[in-house]
SEBAVEX-786410 format. One record per residue (C-alpha): residue in one letter; x, y negated, z negated; residue number from 0. Coordinates in pm, 1 decimal, padded with zeros to 6 digits. Layout:
<rs>
R   res         c1         c2         c3     n
R     A          X          Y          Z   NUM
...
</rs>
This chain:
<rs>
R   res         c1         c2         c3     n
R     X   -00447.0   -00460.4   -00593.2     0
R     X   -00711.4   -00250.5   -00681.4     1
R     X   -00964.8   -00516.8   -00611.7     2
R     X   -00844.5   -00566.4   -00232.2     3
R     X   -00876.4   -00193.8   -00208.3     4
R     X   -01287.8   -00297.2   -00219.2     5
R     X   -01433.2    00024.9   -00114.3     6
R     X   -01209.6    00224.3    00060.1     7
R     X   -01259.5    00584.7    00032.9     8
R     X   -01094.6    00724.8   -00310.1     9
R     X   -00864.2    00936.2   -00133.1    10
R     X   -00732.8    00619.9    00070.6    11
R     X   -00648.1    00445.7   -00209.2    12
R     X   -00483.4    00707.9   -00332.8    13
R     X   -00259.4    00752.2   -00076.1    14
R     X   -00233.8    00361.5   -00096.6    15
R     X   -00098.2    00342.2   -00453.5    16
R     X    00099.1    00658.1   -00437.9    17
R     X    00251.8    00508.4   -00172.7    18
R     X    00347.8    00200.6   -00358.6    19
R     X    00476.4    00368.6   -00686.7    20
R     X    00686.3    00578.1   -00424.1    21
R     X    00513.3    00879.1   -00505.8    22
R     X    00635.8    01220.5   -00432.4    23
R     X    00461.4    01515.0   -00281.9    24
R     X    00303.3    01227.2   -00047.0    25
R     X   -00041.4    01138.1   -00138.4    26
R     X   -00101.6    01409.8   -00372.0    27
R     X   -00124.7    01239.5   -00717.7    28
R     X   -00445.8    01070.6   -00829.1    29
R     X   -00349.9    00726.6   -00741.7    30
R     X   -00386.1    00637.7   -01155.0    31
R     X   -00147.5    00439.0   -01390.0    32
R     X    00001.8    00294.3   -01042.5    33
R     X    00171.0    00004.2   -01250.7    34
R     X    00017.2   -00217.6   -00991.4    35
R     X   -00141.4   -00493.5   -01202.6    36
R     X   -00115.0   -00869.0   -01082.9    37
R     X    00295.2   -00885.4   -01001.6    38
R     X    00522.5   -01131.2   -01138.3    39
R     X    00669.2   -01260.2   -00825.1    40
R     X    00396.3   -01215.0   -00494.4    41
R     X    00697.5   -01195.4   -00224.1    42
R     X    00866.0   -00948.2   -00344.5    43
R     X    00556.0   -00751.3   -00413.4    44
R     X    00460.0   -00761.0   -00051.2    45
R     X    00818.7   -00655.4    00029.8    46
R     X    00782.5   -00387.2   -00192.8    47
R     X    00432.8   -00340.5    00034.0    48
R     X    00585.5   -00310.0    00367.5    49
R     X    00860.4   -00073.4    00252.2    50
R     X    00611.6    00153.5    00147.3    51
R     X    00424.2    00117.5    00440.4    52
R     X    00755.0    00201.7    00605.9    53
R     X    00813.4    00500.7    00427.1    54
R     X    00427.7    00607.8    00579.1    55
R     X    00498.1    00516.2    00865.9    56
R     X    00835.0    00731.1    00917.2    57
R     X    00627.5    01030.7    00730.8    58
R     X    00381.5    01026.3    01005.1    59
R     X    00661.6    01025.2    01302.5    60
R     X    00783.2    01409.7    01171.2    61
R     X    00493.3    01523.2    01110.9    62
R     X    00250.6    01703.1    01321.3    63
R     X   -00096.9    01598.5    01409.7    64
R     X   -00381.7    01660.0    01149.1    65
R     X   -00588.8    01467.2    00941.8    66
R     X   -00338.8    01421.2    00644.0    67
R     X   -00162.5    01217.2    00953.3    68
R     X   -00468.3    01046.0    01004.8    69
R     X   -00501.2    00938.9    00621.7    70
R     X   -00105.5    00808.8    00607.9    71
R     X   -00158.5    00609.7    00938.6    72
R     X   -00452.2    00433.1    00745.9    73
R     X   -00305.8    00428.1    00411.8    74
R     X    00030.3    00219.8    00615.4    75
R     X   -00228.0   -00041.3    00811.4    76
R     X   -00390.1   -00109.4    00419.3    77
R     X   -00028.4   -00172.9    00312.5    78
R     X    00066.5   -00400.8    00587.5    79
R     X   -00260.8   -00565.3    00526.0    80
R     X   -00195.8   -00583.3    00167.3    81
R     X    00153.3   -00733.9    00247.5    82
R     X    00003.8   -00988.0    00480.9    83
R     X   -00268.2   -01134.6    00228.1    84
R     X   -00015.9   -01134.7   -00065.1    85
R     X    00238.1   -01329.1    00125.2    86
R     X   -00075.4   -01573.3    00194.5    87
R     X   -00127.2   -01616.1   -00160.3    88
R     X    00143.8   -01737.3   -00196.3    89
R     X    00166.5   -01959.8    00027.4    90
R     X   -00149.3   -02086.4   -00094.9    91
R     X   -00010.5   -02121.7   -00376.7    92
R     X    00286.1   -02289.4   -00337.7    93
R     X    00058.0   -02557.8   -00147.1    94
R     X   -00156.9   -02600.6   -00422.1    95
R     X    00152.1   -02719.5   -00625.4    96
</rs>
């Protein structure tokens, strides 16, 4: 995951992976160990994805303007982005069978 992450700013992909391991204190770890190596099953991995971007999403809805909003609105469009191209790889996959 960290590859697709190319070269977003560090504290995007941060937010990105903290996200994903469901990280408390929103965005305020340092995105290591995320447990995010290459997942057994892609679907559920872009479930797991979406939720998080979710989670961001309903973060950003009580909370008030700023650029910490700013960051989660970005860090949910990476994760839907991230859910999109893992559900195509697995597509790709399964048409390569």
């Amino acid at each position: 995951m960290a590859e697709r992450l190319g070269e977003a700013p560090q504290a995007l992909c941060v937010r990105v992976l903290d996200a994903v391991r469901g990280g408390g204190e929103e965005g305020k770890g340092n995105g290591e160990d995320a447990g995010l190596a290459e997942p057994l099953s892609p679907s559920p991995f872009s479930l797991r994805l979406r939720a998080a971007a979710e989670r961001l999403l309903a973060e950003t809805r009580s909370a008030p303007p700023s650029r910490d909003t700013a960051l989660t609105l970005l860090a949910a469009d990476a994760l839907i982005t991230l859910a999109v191209e893992a559900e195509l790889d697995t597509e790709s996959r399964g048409a390569e069978e």
